[in-house]
N, C-alpha and C positions, 0 to 999 in steps of 0.2 A: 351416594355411591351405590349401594344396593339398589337403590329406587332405578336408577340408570340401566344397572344389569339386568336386573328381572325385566324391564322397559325393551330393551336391545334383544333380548334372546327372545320375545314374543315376535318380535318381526323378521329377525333370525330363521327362526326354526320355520316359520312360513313361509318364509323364501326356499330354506333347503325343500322342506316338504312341496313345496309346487314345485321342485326339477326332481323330484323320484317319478320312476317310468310304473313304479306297480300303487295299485291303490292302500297297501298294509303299508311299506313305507309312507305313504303321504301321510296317510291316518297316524300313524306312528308318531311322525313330526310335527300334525295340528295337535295329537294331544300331548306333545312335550310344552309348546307354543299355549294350549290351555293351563298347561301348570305355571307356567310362567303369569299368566293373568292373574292366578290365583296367590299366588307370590306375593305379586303388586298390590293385592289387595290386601293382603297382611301387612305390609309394608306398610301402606298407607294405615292399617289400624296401629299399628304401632308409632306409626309417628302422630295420631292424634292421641292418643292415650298419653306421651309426653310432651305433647301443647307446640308440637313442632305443625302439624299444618291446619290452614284456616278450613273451618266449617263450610266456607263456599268450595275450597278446592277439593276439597275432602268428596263433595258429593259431584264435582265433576269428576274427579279420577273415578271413584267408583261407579259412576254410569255408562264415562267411557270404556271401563274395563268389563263390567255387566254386560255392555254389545260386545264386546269383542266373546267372552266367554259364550257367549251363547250362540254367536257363529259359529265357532270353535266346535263347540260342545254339536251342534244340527250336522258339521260337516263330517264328526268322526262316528258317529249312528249312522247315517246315510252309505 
């Protein structure tokens, strides 16, 4: 359920933030959409620390979310 949320408001927030007309709002929205990665990735430490997810998916979510952060993270410096 949490994994879902944090999941939904990365893509979320990047949707609002590409329809703001000024660049503070956008930025605003990709680094609300960064926290949200960061989230998930907590998320996902927590559920391996209680043996809820396998070590293969473990290093897929964290890779996929490592791209996304670090989009995130180029586009709100820029």
């Amino acid at each position: 359920c949490w994994l879902k949320r944090a999941t939904l408001s990365i893509s979320l927030n990047i949707a609002e933030g590409s329809g703001k007309m000024s660049e503070g709002d956008k930025k605003r929205y990709y680094s609300i959409a960064r926290g949200s990665a960061m989230e998930c990735a907590a998320i996902l430490d927590a559920l391996e620390i209680l043996k809820i997810i396998s070590e293969k998916d473990l290093f897929i979510g964290k890779s996929k979310l490592s791209f996304i952060a670090g989009i995130l993270t180029k586009i709100c410096r820029n």
